[in-house]
C-alpha positions in Angstrom: 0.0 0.0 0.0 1.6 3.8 -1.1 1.8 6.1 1.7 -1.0 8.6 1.1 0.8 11.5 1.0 3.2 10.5 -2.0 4.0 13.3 -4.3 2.3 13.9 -7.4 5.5 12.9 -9.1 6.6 9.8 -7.4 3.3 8.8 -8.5 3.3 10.2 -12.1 6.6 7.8 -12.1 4.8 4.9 -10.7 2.7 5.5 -13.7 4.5 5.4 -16.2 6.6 1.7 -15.0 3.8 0.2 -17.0 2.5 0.6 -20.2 -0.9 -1.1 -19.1 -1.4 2.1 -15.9 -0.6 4.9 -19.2 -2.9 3.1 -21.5 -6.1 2.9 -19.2 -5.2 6.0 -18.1 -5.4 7.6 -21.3 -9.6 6.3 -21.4 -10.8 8.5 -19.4 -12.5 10.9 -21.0 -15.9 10.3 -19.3 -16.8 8.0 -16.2 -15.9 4.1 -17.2 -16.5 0.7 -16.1 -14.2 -1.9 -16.1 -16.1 -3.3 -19.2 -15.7 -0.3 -21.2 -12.3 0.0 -20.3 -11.5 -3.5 -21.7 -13.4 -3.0 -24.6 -11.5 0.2 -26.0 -8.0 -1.0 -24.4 -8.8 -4.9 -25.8 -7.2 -5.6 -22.3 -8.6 -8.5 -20.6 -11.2 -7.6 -17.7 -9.4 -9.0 -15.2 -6.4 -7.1 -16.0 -8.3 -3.8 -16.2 -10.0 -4.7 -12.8 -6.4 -5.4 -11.4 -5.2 -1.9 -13.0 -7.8 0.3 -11.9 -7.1 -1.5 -7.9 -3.7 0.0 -8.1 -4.9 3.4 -9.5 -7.6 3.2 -6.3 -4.7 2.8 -4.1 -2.5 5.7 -5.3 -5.7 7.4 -5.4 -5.2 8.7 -9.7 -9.3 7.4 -9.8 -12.0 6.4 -7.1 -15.4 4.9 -7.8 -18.4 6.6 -8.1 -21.2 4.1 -7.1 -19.2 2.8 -4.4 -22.8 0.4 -3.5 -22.5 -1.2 -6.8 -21.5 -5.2 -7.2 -21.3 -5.3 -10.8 -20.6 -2.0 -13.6 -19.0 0.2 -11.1 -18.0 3.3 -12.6 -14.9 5.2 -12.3 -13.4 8.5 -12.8 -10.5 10.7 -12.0 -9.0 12.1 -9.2 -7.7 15.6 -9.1 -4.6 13.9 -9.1 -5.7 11.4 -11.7 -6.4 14.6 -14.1 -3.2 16.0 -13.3 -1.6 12.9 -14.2 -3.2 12.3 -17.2 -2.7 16.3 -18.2 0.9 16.0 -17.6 1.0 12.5 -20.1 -1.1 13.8 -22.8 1.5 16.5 -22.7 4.6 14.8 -22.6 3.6 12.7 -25.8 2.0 16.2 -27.3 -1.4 15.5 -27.4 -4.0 17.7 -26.7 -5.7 17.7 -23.1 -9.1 16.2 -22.9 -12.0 18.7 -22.9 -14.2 16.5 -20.2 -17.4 17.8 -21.2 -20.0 14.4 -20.4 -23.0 15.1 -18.6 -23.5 15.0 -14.5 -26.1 12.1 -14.2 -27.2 9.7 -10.7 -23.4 7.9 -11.4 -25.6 4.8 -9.4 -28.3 4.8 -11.9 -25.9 4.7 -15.3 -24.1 2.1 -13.6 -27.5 0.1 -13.3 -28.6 0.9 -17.0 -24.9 -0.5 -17.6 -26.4 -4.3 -18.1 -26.8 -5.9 -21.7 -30.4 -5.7 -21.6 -31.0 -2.2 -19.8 -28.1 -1.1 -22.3 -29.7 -2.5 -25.3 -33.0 -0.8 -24.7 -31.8 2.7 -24.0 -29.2 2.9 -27.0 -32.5 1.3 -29.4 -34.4 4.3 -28.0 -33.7 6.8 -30.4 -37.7 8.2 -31.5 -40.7 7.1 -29.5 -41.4 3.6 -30.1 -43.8 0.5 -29.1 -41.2 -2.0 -27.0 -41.5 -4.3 -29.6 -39.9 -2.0 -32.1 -37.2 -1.5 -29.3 -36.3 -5.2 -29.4 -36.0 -5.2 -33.2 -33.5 -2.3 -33.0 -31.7 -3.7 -30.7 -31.1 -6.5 -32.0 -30.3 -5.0 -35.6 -27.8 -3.0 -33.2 -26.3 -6.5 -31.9 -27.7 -9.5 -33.9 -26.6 -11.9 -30.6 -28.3 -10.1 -27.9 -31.2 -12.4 -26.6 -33.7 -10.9 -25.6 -37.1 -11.4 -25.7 -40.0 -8.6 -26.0 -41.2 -9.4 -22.4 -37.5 -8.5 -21.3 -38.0 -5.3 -23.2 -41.6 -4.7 -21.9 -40.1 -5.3 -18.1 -36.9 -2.5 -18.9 -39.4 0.0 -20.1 -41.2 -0.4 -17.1 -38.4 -0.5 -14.8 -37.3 3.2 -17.1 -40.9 4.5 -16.3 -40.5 4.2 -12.6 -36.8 5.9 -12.8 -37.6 8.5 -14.8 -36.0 7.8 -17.8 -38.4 7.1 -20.0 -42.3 8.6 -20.8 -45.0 7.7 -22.6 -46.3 9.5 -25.8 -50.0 9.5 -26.6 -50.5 8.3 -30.5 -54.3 8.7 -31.8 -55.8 6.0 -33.2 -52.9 3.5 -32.0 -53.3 0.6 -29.2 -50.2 0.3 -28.2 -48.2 2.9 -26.2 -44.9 4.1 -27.4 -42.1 5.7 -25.2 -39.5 7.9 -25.6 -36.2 8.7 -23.3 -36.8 12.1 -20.9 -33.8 14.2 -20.7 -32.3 12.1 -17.8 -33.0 9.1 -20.5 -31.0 11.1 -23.2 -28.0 12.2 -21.1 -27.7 8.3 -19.7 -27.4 7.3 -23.9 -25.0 10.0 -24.4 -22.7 8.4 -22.1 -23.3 5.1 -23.1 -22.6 6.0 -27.0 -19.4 8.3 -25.7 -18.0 4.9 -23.9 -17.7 3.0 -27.1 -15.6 5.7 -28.6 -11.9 5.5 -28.8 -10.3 9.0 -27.4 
């Protein structure tokens, strides 16, 4: 365990012993989970996991639904921001602009689940939830999910507040659409699978 009151630079040198620390370092443009992480690094899960326990401990991220078993998100210390100013620098890049919307960090990391994920990124116009399952699906061809799932999800969104209903005349089925809260949540989502 690093003594809590190592200097910014000690640390910045612990950093850069591994190429692994610099690389997932350089992800964070927005809050992550470990699954993101691996997915834009194509580091195994495990290994990011392991990384972002040593960045914890030398305090360069923390995480940010602390409550959460699975998808818990993380983002950047003061120090972590320093640090990953001062690389970007060194290797003449331009620094991040962090401008991803402030959301309930506990409820993205719950929509952060293949199915909850599916339904929110298929949301883009108001739609019935079995036009949601299609769309997701056409998004990823091996999700399985059934329209029951997606009836279930949309319900679950209605009581968080992250989806509404919109009347349609003449039409027996209710379609929904994503509130602003809905909308910020897929913004993140999208930003995740983008390569800084």
């Amino acid at each position: 365990m690093p003594d809590s009151g190592m200097q910014s630079e000690e640390v910045y040198h612990w950093l850069l012993e591994s190429g692994r620390r610099t690389t997932i370092l350089g992800q964070f443009d927005q809050p992550l989970t470990v699954k993101q992480i691996s997915r834009r690094t194509s580091l195994k899960p495990r290994i990011c996991s392991h990384v972002l326990w040593e960045m914890v401990t030398y305090q360069l991220v923390r995480c940010l639904n602390g409550r959460a078993q699975r998808s818990r998100l993380y983002w950047l210390t003061d120090r972590g921001l320093t640090c990953q100013h001062r690389l970007r620098k060194d290797r003449g890049l331009a620094p991040f602009q962090h401008g991803f919307p402030v959301v309930d960090w506990e409820t993205y990391g719950w929509i952060c689940h293949r199915h909850r994920e599916a339904v929110i990124r298929a949301l883009i116009e108001p739609m019935q939830p079995a036009a949601i399952k299609r769309r997701a699906r056409i998004h990823n061809p091996l999700l399985r999910m059934s329209a029951n799932n997606t009836r279930d999800i949309v319900r679950l969104y209605l009581q968080r507040g992250l989806v509404q209903p919109v009347p349609v005349r003449g039409r027996a089925y209710r379609r929904y659409e994503l509130t602003d809260t809905g909308r910020d949540l897929r913004t993140l989502l999208i930003g995740a699978e983008v390569m800084p």
